[in-house]
C-alpha positions as CSV (number, residue, x, y, z in Angstrom):
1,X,-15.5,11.7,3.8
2,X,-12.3,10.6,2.0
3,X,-9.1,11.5,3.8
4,X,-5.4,10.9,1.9
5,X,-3.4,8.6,4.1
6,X,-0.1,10.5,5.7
7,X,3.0,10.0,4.8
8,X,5.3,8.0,7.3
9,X,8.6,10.2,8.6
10,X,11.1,10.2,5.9
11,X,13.3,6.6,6.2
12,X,15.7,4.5,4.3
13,X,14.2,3.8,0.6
14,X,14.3,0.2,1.9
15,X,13.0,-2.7,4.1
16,X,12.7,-1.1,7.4
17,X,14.3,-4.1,9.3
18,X,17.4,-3.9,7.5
19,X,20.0,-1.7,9.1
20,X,22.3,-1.4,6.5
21,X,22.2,-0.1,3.1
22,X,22.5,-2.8,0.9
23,X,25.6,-1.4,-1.4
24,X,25.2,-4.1,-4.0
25,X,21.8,-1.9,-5.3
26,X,22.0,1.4,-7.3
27,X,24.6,3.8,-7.5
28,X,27.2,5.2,-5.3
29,X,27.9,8.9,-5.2
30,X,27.6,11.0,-8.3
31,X,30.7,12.1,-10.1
32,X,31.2,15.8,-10.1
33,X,30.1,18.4,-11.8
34,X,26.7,17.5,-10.8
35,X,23.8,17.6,-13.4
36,X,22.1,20.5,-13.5
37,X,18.4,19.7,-12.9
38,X,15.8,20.5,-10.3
39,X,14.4,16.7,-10.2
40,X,17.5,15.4,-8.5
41,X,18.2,15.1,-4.9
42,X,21.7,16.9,-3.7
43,X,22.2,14.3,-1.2
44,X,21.3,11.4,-3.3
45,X,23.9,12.9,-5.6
46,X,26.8,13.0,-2.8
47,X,25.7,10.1,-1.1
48,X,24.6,7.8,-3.6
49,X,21.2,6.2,-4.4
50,X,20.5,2.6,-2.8
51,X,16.3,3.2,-3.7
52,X,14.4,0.5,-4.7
53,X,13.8,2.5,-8.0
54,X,14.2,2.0,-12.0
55,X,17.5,3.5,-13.3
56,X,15.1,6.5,-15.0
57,X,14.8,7.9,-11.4
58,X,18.4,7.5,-10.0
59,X,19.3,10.4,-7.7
60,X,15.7,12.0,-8.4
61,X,14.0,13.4,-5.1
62,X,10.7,11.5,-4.1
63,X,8.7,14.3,-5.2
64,X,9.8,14.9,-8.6
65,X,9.6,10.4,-9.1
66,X,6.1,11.1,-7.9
67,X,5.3,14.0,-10.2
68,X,6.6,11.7,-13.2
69,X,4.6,8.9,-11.8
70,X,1.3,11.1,-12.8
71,X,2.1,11.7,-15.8
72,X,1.7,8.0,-16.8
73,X,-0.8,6.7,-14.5
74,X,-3.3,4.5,-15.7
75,X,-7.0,4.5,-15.2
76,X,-7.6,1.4,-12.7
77,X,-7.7,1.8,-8.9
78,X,-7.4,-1.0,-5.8
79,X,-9.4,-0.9,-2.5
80,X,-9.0,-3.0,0.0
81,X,-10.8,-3.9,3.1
82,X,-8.8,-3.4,6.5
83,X,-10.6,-4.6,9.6
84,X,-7.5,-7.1,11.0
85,X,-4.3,-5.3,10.0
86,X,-4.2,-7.7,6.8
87,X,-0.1,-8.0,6.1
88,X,-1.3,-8.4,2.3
89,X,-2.1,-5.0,2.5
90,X,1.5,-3.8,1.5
91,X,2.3,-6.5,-0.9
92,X,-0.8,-5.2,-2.8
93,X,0.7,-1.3,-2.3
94,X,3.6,-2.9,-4.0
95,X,2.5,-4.2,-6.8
96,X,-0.4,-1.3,-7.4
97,X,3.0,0.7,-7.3
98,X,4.7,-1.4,-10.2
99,X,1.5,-1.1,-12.3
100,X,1.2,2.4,-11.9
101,X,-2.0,2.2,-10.4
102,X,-4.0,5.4,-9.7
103,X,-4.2,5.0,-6.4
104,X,-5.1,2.5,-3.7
105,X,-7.8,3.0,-1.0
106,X,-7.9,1.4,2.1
107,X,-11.0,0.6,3.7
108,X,-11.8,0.4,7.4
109,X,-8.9,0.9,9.7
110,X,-6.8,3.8,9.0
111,X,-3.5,2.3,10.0
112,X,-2.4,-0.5,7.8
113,X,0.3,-3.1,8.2
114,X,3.2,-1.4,5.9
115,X,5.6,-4.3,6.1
116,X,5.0,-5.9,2.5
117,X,5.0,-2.2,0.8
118,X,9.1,-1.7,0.9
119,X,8.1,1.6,1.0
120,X,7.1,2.0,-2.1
121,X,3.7,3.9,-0.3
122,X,5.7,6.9,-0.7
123,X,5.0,7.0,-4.5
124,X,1.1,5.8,-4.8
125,X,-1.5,8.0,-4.1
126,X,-3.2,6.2,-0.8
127,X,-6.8,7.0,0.5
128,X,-8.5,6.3,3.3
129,X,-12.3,5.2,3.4
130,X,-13.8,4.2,7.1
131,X,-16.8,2.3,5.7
132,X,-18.2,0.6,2.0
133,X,-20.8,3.1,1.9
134,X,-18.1,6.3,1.5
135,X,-16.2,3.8,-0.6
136,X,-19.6,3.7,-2.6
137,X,-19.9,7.4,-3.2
138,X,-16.5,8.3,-3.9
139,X,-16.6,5.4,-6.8
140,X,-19.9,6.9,-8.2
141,X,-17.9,10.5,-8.0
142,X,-14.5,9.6,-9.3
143,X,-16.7,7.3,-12.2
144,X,-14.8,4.1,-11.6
145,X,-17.0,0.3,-11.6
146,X,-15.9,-1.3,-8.7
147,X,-15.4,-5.2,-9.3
148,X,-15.3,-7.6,-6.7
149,X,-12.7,-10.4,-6.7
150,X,-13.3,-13.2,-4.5
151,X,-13.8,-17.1,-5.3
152,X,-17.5,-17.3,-4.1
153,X,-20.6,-18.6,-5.8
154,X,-22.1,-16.8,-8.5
155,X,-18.3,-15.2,-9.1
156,X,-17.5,-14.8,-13.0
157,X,-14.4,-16.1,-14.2
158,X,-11.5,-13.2,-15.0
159,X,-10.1,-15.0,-17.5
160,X,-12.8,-14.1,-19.8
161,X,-13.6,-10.9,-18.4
162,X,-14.1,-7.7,-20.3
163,X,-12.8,-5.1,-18.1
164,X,-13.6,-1.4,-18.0
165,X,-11.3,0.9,-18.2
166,X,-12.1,2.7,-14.8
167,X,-12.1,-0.3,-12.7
168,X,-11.9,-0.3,-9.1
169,X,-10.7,-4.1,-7.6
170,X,-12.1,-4.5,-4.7
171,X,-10.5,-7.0,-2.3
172,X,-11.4,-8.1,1.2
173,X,-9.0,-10.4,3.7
174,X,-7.3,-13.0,4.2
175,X,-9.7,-15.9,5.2
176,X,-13.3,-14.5,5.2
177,X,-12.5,-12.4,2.1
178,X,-15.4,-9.4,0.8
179,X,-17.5,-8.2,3.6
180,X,-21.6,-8.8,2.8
181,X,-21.1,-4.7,2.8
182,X,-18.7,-4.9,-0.2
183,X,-20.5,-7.5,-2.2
184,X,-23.7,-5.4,-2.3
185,X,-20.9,-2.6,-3.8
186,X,-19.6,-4.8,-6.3
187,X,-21.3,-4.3,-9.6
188,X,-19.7,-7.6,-10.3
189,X,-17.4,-10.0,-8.7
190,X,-15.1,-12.4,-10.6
191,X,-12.9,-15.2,-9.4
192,X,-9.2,-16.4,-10.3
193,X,-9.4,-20.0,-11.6
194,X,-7.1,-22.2,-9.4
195,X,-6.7,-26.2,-10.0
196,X,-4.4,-27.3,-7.0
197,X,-5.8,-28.6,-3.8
198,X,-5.9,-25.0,-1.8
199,X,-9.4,-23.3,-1.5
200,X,-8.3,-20.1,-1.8
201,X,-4.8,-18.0,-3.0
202,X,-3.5,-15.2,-1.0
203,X,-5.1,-11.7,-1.3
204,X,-2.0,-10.0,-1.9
205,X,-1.2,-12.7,-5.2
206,X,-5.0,-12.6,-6.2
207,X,-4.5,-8.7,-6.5
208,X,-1.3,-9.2,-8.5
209,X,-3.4,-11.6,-10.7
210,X,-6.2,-9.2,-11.0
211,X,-4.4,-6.2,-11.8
212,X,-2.3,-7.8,-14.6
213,X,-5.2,-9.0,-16.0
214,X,-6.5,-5.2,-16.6
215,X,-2.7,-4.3,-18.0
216,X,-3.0,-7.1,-20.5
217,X,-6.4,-5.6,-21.6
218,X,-6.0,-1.9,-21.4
219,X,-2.2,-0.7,-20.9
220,X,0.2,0.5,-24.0
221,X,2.7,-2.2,-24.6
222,X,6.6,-0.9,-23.8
């Protein structure tokens, strides 16, 4: 049964570790008369908005950026295994978030390392999965082909993948990468082509890699 991944308590738009807004980002305090319009935040306006966010969403409260966000989304999800606390977990939230990803799904462990993300959880649509099998069923439901991205034999290249359009990346951890599980899922798995000495990239880049290549196939140019 899928379950939507809560929401932490409400925190500084920021890297948690840092105890001090960083003034240099965003805007400082609105100048009166405020703009009359639902989206934004009264306390953003009187306090000023240091969020990690585009100038489009300056002063807007999380839920009306999220609303927007919707609006726009594109077709391709992210899962992602979680049975060590994986750090790359939030770098791959992040960077879901930047390509507007539909959502992410997390697969295994409920509670994920959140480090990476900047926060930027608070506007993606998160979901949580305990096992490959659910994760089966809800792709079948939702219609999405769930591709598998690991550099093991048999792999296809992604450079000269055709894409579909409801494509779900699959991605397991760092080290032993997919599960057995979550190759059987895999329609099809493709690898990133690498010429250094390494044997493997990190999972959070590989994601980053993966994703864009779906954008350069499918997303409207801007």
């Amino acid at each position: 049964m899928s379950r939507l991944v809560p929401s932490d308590p409400p925190a500084p738009d920021r890297d948690p570790d840092d105890a001090t807004p960083d003034l240099s980002v965003g805007v400082g305090p609105h100048p009166l008369p405020w703009p009359e319009d639902a989206r934004l935040d009264p306390e953003l306006l009187a306090d000023g908005d240091r969020r990690n966010v585009i100038d489009q969403y300056r002063y807007w409260r999380l839920e009306a950026i999220v609303a927007d966000l919707d609006t726009r989304r594109h077709h391709f999800a992210v899962a992602i295994e979680n049975w060590q606390h994986d750090a790359n977990i939030g770098t791959i939230v992040r960077t879901a978030n930047a390509f507007a990803a539909r959502e992410v799904i997390i697969v295994g462990r409920k509670r994920w390392n959140r480090r990476g993300a900047m926060v930027t959880d608070r506007y993606q649509h998160l979901r949580h999965l305990p096992t490959a099998i659910e994760l089966a069923d809800y792709a079948a439901a939702e219609g999405y082909t769930v591709i598998g991205i690991d550099n093991t034999p048999g792999s296809e290249p992604i450079e000269r993948a055709d894409l579909p359009l409801r494509a779900l990346f699959l991605f397991g951890q760092e080290g032993p990468g997919l599960t057995a599980e979550a190759h059987e899922l895999a329609g099809r798995t493709y690898s990133i082509a690498q010429y250094g000495s390494t044997r493997s990239i990190n999972a959070g880049v590989a994601a980053g890699i993966a994703m864009h290549a779906w954008i350069r196939q499918h997303a409207d140019s801007r």
